[in-house]
C-alpha positions in Angstrom: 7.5 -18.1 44.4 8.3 -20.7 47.3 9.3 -24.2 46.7 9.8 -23.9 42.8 10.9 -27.2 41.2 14.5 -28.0 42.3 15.7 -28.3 38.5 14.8 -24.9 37.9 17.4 -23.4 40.7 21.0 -23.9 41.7 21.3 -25.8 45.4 21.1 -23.4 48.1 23.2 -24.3 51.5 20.1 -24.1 53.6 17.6 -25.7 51.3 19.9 -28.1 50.2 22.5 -28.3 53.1 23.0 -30.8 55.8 19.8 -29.0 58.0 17.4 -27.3 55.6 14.8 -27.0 58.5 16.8 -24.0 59.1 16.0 -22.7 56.0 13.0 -20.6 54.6 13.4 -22.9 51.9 13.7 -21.7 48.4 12.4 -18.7 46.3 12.8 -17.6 43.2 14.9 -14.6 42.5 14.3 -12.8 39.1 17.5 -11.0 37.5 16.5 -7.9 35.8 19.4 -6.6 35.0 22.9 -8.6 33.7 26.1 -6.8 34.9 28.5 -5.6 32.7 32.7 -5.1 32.8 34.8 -3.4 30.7 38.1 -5.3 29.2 40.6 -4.9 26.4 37.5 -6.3 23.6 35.7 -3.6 25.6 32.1 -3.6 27.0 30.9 -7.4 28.4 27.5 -8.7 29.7 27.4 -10.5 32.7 24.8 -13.3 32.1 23.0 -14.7 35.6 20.4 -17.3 35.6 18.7 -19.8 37.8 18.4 -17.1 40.2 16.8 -18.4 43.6 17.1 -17.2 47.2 16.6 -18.1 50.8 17.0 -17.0 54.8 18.8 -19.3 56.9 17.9 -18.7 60.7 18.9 -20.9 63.9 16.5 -21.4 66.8 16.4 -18.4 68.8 19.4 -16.6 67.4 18.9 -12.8 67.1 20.7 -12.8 63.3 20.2 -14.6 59.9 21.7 -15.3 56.7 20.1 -14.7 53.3 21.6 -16.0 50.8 21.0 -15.7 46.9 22.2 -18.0 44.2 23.3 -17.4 41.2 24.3 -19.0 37.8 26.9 -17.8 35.7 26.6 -18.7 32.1 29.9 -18.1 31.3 33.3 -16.6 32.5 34.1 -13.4 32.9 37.7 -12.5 32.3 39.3 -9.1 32.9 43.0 -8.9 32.8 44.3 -11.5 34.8 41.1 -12.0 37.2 38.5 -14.9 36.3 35.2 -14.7 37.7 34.5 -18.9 36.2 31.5 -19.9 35.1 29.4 -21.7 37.6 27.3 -21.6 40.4 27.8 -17.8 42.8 26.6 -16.5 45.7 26.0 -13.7 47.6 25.1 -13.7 51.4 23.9 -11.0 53.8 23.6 -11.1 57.2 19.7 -10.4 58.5 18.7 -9.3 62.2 15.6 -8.9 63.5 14.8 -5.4 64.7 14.9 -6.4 68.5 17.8 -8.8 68.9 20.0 -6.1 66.9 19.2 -3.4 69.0 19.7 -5.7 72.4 23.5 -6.4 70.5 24.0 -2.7 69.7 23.1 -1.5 73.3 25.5 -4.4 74.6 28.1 -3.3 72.3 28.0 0.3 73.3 28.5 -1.0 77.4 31.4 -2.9 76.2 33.1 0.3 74.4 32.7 2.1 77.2 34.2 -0.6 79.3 37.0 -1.0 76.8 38.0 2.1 76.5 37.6 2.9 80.7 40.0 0.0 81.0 42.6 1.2 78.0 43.0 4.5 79.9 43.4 3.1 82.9 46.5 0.6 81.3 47.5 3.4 79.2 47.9 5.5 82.7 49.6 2.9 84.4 52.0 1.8 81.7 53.0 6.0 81.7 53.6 5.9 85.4 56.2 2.6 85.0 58.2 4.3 82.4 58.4 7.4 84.4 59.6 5.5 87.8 63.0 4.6 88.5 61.9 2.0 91.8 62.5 -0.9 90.4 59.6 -2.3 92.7 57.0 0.4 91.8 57.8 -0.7 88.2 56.8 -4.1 88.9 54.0 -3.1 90.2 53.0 -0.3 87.4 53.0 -2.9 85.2 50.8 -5.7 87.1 48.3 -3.4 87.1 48.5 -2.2 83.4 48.2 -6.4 82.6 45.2 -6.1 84.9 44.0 -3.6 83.5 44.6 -5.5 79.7 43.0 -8.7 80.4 40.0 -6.6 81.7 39.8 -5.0 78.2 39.7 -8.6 76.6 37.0 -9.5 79.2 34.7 -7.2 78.1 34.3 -9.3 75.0 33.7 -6.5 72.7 35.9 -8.8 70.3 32.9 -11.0 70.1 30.8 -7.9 68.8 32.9 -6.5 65.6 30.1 -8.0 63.6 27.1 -6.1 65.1 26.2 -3.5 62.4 25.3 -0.1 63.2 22.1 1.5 62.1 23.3 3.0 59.8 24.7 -0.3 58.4 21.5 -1.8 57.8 17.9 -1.1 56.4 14.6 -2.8 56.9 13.0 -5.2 54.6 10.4 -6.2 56.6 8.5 -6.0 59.8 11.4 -6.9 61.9 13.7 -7.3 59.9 17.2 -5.3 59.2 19.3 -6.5 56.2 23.3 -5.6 56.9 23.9 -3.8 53.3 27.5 -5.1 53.2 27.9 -9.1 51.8 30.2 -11.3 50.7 29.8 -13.3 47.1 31.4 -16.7 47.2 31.4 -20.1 45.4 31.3 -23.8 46.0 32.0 -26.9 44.4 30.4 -30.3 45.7 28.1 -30.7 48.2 27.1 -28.6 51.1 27.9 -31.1 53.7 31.2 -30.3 53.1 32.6 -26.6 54.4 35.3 -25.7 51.8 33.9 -22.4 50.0 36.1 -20.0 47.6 35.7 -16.2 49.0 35.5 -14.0 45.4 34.7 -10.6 47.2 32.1 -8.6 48.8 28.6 -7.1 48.0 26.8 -4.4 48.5 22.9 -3.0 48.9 21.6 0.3 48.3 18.5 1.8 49.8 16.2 2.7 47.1 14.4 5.3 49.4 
């Protein structure tokens, strides 16, 4: 159900953020199950409500964002770890089908390239501890710098977050969901950036 009455859901960063025409806007999200801990007074309900969710996507990006919201009725409390009562939420990144396999294709050139120039610094840095000419040194390990900042230039550090196939499944025509989250909270507003990481999340294929 789209655009339910804002009283009967928890704000959403999208929907309710500083540019909710990035969002889907918000849907409702039914709970059918509360979680449950174990602690020293033994089993505990988890009890969620106000469920609602939405899929934040910038224009022409090849990834999203869905995020689900959450209220918590009450604390949870095991040992020395509070889970407080209060608004939660759970995010999971969301590709489409074509920009993630673009990313994965480019992320595979780039390992290739990384590890072609690691070898090649990994040779030369061998060769400069085996040499006693001082000047051959030198020049060992120009080359195994070289041979560094062409690993860095292959920006494969820009790609640790491009999921594997195996790392996502499909919820849609077009659309692969990244199974691994994060579930976070928020006080005040969305206009401002401060968030409290609480852990991560996971999906699991049904099929």
């Amino acid at each position: 159900e789209k655009n339910f009455t804002s009283e009967l859901h928890i704000p959403l960063p999208g929907t309710n953020g500083p540019r909710p025409r990035l969002s889907s806007g918000a849907y409702h999200l039914n709970v059918l199950q509360d979680g449950t801990y174990v602690n020293m007074n033994g089993l505990q309900n988890v009890e969620f409500s106000e469920g609602c969710w939405e899929m934040i996507w910038r224009d022409r990006a090849a990834a999203g964002l869905i995020v689900c919201g959450l209220k918590l009725n009450q604390d949870a409390r095991r040992n020395d770890m509070v889970l407080e009562k209060g608004n939660n939420y759970i995010t999971f990144p969301v590709w489409s089908k074509e920009g993630l396999q673009k990313r994965q294709f480019c992320k595979l050139e780039s390992q290739a390239k990384y590890k072609e120039f690691e070898m090649a610094r990994d040779e030369e840095l061998q060769k400069m501890a085996k040499s006693s000419n001082i000047l051959m040194k030198a020049l060992h390990y120009r080359n195994a710098v070289a041979a560094t900042e062409n690993m860095d230039n292959t920006g494969l550090h820009n790609m640790v977050d491009v999921p594997s196939g195996n790392d996502v499944i499909e919820i849609g025509a077009g659309l692969q969901l990244v199974q691994t989250g994060t579930v976070w909270c928020k006080s005040g507003p969305f206009r401002s950036y401060h968030q409290k990481l609480l852990g991560s999340a996971a999906v699991e294929n049904s099929k």
